[in-house]
PAZAPA-4460 file (N, C-alpha, C; in steps of 0.05 Angstrom, whole numbers, plus 32768, in hexadecimal, padded with zeros to 4 digits):
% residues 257
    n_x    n_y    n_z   ca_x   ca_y   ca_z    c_x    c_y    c_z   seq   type   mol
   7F03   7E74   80A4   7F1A   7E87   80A7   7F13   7EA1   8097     1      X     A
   7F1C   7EB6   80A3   7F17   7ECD   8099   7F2C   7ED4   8075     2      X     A
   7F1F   7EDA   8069   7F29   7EED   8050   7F42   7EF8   805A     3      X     A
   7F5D   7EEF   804B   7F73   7EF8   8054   7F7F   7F11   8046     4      X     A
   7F8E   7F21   804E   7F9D   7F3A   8046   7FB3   7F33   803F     5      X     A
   7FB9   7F3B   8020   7FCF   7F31   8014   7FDE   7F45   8013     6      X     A
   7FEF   7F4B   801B   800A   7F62   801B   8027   7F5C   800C     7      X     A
   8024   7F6D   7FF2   803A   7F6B   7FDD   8053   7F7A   7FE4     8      X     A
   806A   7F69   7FF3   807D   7F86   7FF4   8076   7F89   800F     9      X     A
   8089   7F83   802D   8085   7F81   8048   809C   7F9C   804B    10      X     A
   8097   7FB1   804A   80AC   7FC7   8051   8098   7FD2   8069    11      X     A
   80B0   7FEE   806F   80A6   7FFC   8086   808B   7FF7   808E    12      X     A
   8079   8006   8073   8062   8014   8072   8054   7FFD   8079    13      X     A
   8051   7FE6   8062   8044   7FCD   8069   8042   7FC4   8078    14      X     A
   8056   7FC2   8089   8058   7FB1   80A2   8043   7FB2   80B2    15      X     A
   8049   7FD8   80B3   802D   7FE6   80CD   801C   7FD4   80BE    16      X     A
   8011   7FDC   80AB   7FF1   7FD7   80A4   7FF2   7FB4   80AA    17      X     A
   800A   7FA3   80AB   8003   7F86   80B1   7FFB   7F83   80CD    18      X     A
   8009   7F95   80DC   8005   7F8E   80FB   7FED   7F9B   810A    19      X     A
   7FD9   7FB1   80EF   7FC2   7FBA   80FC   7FAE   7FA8   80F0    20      X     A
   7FB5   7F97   80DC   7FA5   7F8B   80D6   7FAB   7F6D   80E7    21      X     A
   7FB7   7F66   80F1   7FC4   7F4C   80FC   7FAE   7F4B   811A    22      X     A
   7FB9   7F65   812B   7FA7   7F6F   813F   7F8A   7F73   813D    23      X     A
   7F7C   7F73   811D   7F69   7F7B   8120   7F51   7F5A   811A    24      X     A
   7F6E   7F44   811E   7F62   7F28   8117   7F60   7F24   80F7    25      X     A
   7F6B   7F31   80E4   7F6E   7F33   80CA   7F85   7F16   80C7    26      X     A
   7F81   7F03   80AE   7F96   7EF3   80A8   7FA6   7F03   809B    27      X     A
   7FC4   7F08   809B   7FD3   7F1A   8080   7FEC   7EFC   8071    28      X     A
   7FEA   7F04   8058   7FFC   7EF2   8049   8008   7F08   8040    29      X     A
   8029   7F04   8041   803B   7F10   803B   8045   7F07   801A    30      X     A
   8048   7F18   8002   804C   7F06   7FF1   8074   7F1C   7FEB    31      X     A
   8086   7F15   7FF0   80A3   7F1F   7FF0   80A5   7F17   7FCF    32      X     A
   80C1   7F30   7FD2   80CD   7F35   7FAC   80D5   7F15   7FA4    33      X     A
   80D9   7EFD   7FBB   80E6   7EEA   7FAC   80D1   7EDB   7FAB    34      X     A
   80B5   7EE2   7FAE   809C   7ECA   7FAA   808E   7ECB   7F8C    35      X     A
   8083   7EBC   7F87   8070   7EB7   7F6E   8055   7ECA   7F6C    36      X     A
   8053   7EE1   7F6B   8033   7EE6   7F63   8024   7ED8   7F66    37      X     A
   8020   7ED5   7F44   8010   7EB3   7F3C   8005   7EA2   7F49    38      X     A
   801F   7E99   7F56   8019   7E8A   7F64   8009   7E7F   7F7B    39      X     A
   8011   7E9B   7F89   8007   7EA2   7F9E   7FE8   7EAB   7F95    40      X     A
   7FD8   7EB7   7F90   7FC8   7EBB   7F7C   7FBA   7EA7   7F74    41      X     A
   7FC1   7E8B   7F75   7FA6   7E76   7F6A   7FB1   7E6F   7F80    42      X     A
   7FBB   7E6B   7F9E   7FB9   7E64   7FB8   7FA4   7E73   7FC2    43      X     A
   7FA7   7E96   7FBC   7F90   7EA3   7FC7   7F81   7EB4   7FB5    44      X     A
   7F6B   7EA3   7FB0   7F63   7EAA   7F91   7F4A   7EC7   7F9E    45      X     A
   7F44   7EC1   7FBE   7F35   7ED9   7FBA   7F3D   7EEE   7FD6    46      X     A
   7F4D   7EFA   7FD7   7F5D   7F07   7FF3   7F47   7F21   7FFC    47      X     A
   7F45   7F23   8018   7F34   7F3B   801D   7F44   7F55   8013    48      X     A
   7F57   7F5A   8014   7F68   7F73   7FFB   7F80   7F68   7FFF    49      X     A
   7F8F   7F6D   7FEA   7FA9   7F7E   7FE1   7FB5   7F94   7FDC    50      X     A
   7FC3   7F90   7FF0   7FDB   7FAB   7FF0   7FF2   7FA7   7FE9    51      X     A
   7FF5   7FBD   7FD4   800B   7FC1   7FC6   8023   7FCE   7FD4    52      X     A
   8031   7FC8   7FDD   804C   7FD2   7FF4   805B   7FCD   7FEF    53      X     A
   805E   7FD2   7FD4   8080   7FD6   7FC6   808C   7FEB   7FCB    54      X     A
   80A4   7FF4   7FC0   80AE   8009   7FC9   80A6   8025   7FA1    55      X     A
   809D   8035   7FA5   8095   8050   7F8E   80AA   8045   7F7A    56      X     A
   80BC   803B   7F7B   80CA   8037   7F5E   80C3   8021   7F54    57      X     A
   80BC   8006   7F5A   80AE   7FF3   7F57   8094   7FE9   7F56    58      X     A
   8084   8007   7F60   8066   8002   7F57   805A   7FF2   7F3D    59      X     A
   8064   8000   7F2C   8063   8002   7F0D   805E   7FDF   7F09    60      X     A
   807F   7FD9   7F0C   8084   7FC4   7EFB   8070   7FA8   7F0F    61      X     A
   806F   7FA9   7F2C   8060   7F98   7F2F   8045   7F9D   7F33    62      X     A
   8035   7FB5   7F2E   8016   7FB4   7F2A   800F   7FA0   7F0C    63      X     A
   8022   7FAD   7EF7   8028   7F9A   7EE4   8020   7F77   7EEA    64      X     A
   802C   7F6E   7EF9   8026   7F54   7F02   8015   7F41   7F15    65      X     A
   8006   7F5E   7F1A   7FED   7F57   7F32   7FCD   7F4D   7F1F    66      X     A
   7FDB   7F2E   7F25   7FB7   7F1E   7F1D   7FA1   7F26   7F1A    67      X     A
   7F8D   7F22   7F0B   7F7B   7F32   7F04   7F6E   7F2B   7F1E    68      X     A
   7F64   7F10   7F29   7F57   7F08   7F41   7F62   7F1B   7F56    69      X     A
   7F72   7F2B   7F50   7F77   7F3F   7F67   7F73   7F60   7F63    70      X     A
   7F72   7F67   7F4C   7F70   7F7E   7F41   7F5F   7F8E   7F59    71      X     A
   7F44   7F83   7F54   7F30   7F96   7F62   7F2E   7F9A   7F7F    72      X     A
   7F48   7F8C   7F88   7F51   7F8E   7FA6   7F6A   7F9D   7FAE    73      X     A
   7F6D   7FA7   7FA5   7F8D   7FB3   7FA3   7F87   7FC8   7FBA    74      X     A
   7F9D   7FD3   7FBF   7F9E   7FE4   7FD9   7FB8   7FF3   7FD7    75      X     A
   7FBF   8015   7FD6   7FD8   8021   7FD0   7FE0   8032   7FE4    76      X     A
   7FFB   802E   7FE9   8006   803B   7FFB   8022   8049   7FF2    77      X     A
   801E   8054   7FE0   803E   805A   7FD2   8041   8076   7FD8    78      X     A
   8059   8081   7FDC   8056   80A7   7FD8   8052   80A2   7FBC    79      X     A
   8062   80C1   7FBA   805E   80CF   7F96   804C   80BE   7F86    80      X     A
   8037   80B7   7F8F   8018   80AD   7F82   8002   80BB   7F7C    81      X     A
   8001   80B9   7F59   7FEE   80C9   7F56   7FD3   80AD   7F40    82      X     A
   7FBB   80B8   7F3E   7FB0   80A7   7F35   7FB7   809D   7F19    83      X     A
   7FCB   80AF   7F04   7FCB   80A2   7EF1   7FE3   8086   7EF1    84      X     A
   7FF2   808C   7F00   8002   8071   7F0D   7FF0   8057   7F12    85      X     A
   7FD8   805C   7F19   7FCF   803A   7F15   7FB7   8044   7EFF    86      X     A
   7FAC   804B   7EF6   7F9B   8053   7EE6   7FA4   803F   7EC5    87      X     A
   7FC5   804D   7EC3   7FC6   8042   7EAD   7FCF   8024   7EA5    88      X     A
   7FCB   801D   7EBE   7FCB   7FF7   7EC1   7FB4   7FF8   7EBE    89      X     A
   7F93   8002   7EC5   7F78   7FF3   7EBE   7F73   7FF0   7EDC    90      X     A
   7F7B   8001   7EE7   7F79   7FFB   7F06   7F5F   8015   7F0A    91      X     A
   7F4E   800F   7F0E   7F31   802A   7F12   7F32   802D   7F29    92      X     A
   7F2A   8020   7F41   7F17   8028   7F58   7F2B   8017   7F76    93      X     A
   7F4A   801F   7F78   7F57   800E   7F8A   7F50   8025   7FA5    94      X     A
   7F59   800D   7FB6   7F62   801E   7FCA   7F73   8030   7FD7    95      X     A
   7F6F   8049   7FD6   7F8C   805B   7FDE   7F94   8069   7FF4    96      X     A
   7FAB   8067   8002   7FB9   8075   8018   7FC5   8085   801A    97      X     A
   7FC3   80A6   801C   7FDD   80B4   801F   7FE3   80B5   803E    98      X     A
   7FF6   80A6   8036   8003   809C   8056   8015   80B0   8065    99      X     A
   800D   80BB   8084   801C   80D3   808C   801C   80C7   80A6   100      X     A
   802C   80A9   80A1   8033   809C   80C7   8051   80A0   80B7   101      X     A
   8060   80A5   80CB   8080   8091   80BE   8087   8080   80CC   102      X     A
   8097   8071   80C1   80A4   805D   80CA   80BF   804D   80C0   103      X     A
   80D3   804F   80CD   80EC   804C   80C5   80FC   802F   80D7   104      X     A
   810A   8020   80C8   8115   800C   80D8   8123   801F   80F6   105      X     A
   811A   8002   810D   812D   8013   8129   811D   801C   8132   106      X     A
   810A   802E   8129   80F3   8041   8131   80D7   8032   8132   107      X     A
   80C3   803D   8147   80A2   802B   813D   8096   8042   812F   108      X     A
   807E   803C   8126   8075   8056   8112   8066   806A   812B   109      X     A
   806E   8081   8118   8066   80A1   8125   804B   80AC   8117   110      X     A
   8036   80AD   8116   801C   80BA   80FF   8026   80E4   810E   111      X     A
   802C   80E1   80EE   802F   80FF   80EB   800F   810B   80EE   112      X     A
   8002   8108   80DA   7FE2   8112   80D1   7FD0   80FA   80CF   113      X     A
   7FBE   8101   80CF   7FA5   80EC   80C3   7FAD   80E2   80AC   114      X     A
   7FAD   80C9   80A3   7FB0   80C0   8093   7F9F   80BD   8078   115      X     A
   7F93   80CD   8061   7F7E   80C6   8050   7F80   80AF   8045   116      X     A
   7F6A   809B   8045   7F5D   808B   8030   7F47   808C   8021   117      X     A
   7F41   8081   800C   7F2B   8081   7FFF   7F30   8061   7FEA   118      X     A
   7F12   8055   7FEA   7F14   8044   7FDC   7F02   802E   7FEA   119      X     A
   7EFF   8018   7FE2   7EEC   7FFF   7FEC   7EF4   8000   8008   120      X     A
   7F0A   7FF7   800F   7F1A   7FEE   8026   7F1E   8000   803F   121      X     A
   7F15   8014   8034   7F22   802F   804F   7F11   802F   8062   122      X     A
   7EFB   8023   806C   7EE8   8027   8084   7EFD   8011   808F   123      X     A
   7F00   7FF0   8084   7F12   7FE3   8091   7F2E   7FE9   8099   124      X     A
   7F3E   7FFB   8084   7F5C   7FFF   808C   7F5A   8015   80A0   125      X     A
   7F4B   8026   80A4   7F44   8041   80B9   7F3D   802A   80D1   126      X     A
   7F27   8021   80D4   7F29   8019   80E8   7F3D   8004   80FE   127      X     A
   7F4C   7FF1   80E4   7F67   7FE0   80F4   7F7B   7FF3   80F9   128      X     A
   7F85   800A   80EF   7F97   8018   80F3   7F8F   802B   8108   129      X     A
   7F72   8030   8112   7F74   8040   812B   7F78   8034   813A   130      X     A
   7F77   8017   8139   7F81   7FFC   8150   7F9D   8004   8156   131      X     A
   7FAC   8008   814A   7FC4   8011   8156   7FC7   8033   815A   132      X     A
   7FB7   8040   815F   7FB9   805F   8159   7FC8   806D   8140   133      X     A
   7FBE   8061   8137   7FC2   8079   8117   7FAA   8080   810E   134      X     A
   7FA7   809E   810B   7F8D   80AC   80FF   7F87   80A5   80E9   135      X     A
   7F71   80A6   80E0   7F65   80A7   80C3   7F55   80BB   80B8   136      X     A
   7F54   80B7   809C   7F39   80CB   8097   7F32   80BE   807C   137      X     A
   7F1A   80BA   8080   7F0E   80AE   8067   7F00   80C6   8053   138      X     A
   7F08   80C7   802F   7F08   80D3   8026   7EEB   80CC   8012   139      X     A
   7EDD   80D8   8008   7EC3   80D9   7FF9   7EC6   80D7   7FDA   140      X     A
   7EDB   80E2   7FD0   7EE5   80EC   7FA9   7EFB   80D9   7FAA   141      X     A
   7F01   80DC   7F93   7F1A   80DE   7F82   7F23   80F7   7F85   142      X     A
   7F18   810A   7F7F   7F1F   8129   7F8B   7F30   812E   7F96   143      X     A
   7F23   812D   7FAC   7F32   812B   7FC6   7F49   8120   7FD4   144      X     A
   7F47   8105   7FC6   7F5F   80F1   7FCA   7F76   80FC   7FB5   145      X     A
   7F73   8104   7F9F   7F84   8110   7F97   7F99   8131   7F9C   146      X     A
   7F7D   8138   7FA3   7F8D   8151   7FBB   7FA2   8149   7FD1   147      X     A
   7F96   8135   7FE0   7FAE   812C   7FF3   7FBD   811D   7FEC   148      X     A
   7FC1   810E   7FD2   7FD4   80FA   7FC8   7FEA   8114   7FBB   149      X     A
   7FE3   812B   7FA5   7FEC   813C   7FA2   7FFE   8152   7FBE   150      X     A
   7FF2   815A   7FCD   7FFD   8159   7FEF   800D   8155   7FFB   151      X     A
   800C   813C   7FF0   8024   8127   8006   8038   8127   7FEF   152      X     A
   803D   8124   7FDB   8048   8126   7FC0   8059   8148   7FC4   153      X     A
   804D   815B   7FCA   8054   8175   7FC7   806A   817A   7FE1   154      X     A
   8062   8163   7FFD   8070   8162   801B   808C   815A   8014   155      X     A
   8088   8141   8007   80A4   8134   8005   80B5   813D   7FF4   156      X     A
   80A8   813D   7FD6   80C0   8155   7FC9   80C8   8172   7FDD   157      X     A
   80BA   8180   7FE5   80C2   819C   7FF1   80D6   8191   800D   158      X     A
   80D6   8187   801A   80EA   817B   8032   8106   8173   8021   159      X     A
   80FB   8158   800D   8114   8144   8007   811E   8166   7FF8   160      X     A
   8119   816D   7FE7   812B   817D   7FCC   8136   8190   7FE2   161      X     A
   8127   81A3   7FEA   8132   81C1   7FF7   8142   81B7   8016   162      X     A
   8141   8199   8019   8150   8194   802E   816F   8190   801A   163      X     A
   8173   818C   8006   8191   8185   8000   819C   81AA   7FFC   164      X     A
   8190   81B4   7FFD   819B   81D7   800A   81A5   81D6   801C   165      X     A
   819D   81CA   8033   81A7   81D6   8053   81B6   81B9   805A   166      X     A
   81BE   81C9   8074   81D4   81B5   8084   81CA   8193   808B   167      X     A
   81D9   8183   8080   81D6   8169   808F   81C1   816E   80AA   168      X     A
   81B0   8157   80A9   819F   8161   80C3   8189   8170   80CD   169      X     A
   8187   817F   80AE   8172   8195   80B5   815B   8187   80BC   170      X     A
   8143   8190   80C8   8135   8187   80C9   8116   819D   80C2   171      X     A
   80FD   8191   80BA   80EA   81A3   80B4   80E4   81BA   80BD   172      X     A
   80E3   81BC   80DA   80EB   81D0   80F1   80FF   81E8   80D9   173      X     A
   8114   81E2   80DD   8120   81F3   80D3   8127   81FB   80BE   174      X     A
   8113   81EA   80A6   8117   81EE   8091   80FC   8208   8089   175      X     A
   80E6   8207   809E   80D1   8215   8095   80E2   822E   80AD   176      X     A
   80F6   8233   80C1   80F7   8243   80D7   8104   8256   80C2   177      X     A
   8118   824D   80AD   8134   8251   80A3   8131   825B   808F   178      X     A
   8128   824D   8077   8127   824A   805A   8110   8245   8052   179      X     A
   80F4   8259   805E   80DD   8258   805C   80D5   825B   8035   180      X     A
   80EA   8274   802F   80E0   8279   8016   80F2   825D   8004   181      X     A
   8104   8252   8005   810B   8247   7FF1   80FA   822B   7FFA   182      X     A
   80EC   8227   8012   80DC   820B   8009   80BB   8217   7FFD   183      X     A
   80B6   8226   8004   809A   8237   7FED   80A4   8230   7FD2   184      X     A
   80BA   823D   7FCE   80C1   823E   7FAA   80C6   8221   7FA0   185      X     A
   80CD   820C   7FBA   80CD   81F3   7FAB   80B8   81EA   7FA5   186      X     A
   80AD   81F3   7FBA   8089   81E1   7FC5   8077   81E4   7FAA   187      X     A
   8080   8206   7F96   806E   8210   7F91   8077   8207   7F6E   188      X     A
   8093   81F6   7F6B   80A3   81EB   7F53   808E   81CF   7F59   189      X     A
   808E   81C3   7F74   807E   81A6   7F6E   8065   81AB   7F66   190      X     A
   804D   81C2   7F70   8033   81C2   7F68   8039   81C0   7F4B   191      X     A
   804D   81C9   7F43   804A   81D4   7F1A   8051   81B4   7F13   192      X     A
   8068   81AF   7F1A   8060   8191   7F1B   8051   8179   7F18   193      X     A
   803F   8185   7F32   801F   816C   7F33   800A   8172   7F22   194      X     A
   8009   818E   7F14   7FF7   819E   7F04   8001   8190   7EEF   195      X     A
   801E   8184   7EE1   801F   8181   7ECB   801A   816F   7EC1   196      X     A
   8020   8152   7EDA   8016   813A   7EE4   7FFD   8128   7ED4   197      X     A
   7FF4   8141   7EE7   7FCB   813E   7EEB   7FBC   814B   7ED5   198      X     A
   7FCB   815F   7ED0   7FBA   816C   7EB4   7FA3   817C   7EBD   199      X     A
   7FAA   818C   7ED4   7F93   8195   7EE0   7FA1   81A4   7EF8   200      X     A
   7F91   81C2   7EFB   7F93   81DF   7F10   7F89   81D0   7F2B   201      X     A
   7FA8   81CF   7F42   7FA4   81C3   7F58   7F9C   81DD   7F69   202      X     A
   7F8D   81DB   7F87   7F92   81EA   7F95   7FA6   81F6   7FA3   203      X     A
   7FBB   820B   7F98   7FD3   820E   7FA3   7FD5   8214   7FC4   204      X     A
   7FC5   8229   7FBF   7FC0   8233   7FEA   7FBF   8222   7FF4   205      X     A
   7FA9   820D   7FF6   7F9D   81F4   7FFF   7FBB   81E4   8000   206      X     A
   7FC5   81DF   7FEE   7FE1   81D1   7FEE   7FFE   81D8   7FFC   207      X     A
   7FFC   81EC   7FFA   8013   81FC   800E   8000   81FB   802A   208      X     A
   7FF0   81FE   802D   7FE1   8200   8046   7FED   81D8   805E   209      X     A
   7FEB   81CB   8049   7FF1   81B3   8053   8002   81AA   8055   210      X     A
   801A   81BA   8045   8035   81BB   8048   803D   81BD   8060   211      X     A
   8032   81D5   8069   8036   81E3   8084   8031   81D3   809B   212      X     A
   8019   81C7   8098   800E   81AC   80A6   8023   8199   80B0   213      X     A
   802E   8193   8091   8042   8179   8093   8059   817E   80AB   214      X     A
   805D   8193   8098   807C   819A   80AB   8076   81A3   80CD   215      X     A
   8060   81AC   80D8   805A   81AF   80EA   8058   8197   80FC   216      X     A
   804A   8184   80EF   8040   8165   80F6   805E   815C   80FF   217      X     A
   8070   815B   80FA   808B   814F   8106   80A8   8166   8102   218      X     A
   80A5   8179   8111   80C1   818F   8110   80DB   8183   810C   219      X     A
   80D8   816B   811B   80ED   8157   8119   8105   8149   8109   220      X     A
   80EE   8149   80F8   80EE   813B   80D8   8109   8145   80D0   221      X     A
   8116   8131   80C8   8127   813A   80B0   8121   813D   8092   222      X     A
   812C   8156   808C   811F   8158   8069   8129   814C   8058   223      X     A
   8145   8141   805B   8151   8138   8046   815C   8113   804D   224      X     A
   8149   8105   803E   8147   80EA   803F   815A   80D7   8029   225      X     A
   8163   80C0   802C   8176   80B9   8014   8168   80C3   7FFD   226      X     A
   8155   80BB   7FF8   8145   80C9   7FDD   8149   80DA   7FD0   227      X     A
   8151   80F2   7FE0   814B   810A   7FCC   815A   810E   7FBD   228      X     A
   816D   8109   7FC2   817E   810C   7F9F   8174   80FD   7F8F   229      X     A
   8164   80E4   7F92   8150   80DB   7F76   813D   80EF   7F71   230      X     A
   8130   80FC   7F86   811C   810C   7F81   811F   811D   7F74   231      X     A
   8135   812D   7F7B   813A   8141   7F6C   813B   8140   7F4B   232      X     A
   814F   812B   7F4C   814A   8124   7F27   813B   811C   7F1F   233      X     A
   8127   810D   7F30   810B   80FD   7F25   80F8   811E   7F1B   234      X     A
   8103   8128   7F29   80EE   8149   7F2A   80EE   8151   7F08   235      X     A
   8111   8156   7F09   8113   8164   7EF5   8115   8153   7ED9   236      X     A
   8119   8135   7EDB   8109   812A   7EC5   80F0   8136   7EBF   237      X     A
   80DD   8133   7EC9   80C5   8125   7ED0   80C0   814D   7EC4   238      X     A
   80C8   8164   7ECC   80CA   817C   7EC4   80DA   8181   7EA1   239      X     A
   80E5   8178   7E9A   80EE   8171   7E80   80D9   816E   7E75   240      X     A
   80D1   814D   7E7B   80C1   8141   7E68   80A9   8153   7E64   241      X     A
   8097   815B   7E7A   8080   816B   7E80   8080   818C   7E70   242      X     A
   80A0   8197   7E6D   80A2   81B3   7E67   809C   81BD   7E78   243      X     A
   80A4   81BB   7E93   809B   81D0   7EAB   80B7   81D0   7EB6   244      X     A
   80BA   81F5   7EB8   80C6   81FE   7EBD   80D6   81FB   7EDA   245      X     A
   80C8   81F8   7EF1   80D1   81ED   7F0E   80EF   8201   7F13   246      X     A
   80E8   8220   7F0C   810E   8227   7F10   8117   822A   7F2F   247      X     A
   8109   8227   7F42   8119   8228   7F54   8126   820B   7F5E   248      X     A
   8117   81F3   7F54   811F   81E1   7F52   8138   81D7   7F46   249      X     A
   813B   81E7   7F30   8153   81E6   7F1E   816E   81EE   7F25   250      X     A
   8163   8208   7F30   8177   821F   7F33   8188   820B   7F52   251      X     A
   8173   8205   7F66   817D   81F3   7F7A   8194   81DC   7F6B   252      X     A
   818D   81CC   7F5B   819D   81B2   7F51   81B9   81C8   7F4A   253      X     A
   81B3   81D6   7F37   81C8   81EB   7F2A   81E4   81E7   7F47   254      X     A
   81D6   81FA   7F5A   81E8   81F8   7F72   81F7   81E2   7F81   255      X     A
   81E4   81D1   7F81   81F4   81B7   7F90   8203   81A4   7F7B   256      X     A
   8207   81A9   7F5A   821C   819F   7F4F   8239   81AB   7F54   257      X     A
***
């Protein structure tokens, strides 16, 4: 029997990757919030990877609890993911996804962009996921993966925040048709953001350049997701703590109290 794919956390995102890997003759073990790690874990003491498919607020606490026999297999699919989020678990060399399919209950998934990976696993996860038509692109650095993990990080803040401005409904279409300059000035509050993050001068052009991308990739889109009102304050914590300024970000919250 083949090396099985252990998937932590069966949400949207996971699912796809279970059913491209299911199709691609892959075994997957599902391990759910009410199962044993551990446990599970000396059943499958050696899994072809794990993926971590929790939901970004619960990364944290269960990387924390991921077996060492599994460590060097790990596999990430979270937004707002940057490397020092698994870094400072002892996590070096995982596998990473900035994932640009969506997928929402009701709905089957839509691939906005090519999806980047980098890491052991990504010749395998690129190839089961073009089994169902979703693009890939396999990435070379850390570099690089961090550019697009940063990216996709800079997409969803600039939609979720500058969407609680406009009308119920807006959607990206008309958030770049409409209120071109107040999603720049957000876009350009998250780069200061990811700079403060990372501890390091991102490509801003390059970054607004993919912004543009994003929002192009689905006009559709709605910008404002239950989320963003966490976002928003996750922002301006996270701007507190850092000492960055973010004022159009501010000045936005200012208004919608």
């Amino acid at each position: 029997m083949k090396r099985p794919v252990v998937i932590i956390g069966i949400g949207e995102v996971a699912g796809v990757l279970a059913r491209a890997f299911l199709r691609d003759g892959l075994p997957v073990v599902p391990v759910t919030r009410h199962m044993d790690i551990i446990a599970e874990a000396k059943e499958i003491s050696d899994p072809l990877m794990v993926v971590l498919g929790v939901g970004e607020k619960d990364f944290s606490s269960v990387l924390k609890t991921i077996p060492d026999g599994w460590r060097d297999s790990l596999v990430f699919i979270q937004n707002e993911l940057l490397p020092q989020d698994w870094e400072v678990h002892g996590i070096e060399n995982p596998t990473v996804l900035s994932v640009w399919f969506e997928k929402k209950k009701s709905m089957d998934y839509k691939p906005l962009l090519p999806t980047p990976i980098l890491g052991t696993h990504a010749d395998l996860i690129a190839e089961s996921l073009d089994g169902i038509d979703i693009p890939c692109t396999i990435l070379e650095s850390r570099e690089e993966m961090l550019v697009n993990l940063v990216q996709k990080n800079v997409f969803i803040l600039t939609t979720n925040i500058a969407g609680l401005a406009l009308d119920e409904g807006a959607t990206t279409a008309t958030l770049w048709a409409e209120s071109r300059q107040l999603a720049l000035d957000v876009a350009n509050d998250a780069i200061d953001l990811q700079e403060a993050l990372t501890g390091q001068s991102l490509p801003r052009e390059l970054l607004i350049e993919g912004l543009v991308q994003g929002l192009g990739a689905d006009p559709h889109h709605k910008c404002k997701g239950r989320s963003a009102p966490a976002r928003l304050a996750r922002a301006i914590a996270i701007a507190d703590k850092e000492g960055v300024k973010i004022k159009s970000i501010r000045d936005l919250a200012k208004r919608l109290n």
